[in-house]
N, C-alpha and C positions, 0 to 999 in steps of 0.2 A: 482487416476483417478478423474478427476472433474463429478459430476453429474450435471444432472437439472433434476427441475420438469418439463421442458416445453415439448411438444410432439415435437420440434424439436431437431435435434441432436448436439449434442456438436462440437465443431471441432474435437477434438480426433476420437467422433464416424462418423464423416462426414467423414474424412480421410481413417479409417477401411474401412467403408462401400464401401468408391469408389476405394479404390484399391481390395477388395475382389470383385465388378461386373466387373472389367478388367482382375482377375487372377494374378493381380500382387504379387508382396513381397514387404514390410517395403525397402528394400535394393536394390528393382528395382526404386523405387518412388527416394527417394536419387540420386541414381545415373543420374535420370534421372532432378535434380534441380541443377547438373551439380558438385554434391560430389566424389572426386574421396575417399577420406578419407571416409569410407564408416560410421565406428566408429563415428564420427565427423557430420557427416549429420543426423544419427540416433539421437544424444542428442542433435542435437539443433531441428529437429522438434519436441521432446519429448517433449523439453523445450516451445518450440512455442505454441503446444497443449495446453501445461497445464496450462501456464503464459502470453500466449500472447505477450511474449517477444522475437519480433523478435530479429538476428543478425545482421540486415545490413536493408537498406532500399527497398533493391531488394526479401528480404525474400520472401514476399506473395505473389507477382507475379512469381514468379521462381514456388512457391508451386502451383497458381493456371493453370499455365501453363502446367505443370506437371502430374498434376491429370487430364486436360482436360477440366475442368469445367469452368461454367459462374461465372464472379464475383462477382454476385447478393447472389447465393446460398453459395459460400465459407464465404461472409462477412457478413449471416444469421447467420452461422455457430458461426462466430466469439464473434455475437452479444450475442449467448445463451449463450457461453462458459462465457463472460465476465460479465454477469449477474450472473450466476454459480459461478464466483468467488468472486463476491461482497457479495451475499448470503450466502459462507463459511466465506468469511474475518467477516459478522457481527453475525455471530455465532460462532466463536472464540475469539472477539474481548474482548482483555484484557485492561482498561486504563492503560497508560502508559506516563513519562517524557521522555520529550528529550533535553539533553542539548545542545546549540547552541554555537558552536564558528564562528571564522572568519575566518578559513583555512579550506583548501581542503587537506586533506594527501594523496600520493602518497606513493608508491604503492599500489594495490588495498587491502595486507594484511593489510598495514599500516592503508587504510580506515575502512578496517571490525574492525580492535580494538580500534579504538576510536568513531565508532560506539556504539560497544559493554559496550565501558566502559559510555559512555554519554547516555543510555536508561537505564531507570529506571520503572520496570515493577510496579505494584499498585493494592492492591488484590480490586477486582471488589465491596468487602463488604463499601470501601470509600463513598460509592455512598448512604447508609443508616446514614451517619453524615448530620448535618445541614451542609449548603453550609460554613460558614466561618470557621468551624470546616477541612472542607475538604482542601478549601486552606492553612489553618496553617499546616496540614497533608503535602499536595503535595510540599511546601516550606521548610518545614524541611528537607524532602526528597533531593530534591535541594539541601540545604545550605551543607547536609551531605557527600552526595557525590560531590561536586564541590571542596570540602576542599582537597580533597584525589584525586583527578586531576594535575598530571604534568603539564598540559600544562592550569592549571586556569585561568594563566593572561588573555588569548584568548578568555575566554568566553564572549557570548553576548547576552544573557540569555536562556528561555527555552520554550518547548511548551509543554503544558497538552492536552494531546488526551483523553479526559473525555467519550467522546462516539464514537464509530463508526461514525459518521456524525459532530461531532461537536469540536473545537479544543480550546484552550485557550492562547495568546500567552505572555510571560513576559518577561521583561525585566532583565537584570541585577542586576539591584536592587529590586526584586523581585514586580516590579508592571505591573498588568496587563494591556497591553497596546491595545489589538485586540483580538474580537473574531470571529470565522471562524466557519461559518455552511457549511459545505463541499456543500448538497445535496440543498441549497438555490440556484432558479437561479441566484440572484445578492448576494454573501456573505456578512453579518450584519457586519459592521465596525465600532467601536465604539473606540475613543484614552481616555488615562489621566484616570483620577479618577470617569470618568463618566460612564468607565464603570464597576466594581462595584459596582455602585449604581443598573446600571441595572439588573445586575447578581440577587443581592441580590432581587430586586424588583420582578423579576421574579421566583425566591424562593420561597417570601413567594405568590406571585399567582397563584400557585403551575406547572408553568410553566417550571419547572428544575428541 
């Protein structure tokens, strides 16, 4: 179950709450957002709740319809919930590689394993090396697993998610070519060999 600190309620507990002052059940609210598959209504508002991932684009009006409620207060709801999970994502948050090709695999299993096989998790302790120490680290990493890839021709290179907020992106031939401040309102773009100079400059001014 998602928490917050906030004194508003999550969606999860928005949902409880207004189906418990109507008397309703989990499996009247469903049926009533037009689930005949009752099974099937229940895991995807679960899913809705806890990920904010609708199924379809009718999702949350179907839901606010349902419940009764103004749209103001259910997309309050939404607002807590989705802050709730930024706040878990950056208190989990592992760096990690992820290798980049230039196909989309189909089927969605086919997706998950080359997923799987192109993330490359990175113990959080990288972050205690000098910055160029780190990149020789997270490229090894790269060049080790990219060898041991079927499908390597495809690749088109990788991205370093160094921190919760901040991403690094390279090239095939392992140069960095853009960095991404997620939480910037305009993200820092920098191309070519320029920007390592700035990585490193903000290194040693203890910016990084």
């Amino acid at each position: 179950m998602i928490s917050s600190v906030s004194a508003l309620p999550t969606l999860q507990q928005f949902v409880e709450n207004s189906i418990k002052s109507k008397g309703w059940t989990r499996r009247q609210l469903v049926q009533l957002m037009g689930y005949s598959n009752i099974a099937k209504g229940l895991r995807r508002l679960d899913r809705f709740s806890q990920t904010l991932e609708a199924p379809d684009s009718r999702f949350v009006s179907k839901l606010q319809i349902a419940l009764e409620t103004d749209p103001t207060s259910l997309e309050k709801a939404m607002s807590v919930t989705k802050d709730a999970i930024e706040d878990n994502a950056k208190k989990t948050f592992t760096p990690h590689l992820v290798i980049c090709v230039d196909f989309h695999p189909q089927p969605w299993f086919a997706a998950q394993f080359v997923q799987a096989e192109c993330t490359i998790k990175v113990s959080p302790d990288i972050r205690h090396l000098s910055f160029l120490e780190e990149m020789e680290m997270i490229i090894s990493l790269y060049k080790e697993r990219s060898e041991k890839l079927s499908f390597k021709e495809r690749i088109i290179g990788f991205r370093y998610q160094r921190s919760y907020d901040s991403c690094l992106m390279f090239d095939k031939k392992q140069v960095c070519t853009e960095i991404l401040l997620c939480n910037a309102q305009q993200p820092a773009k920098y191309f070519g060999n320029k920007v390592l100079d700035i990585l490193i400059k903000n290194q040693s001014d203890g910016l990084l």
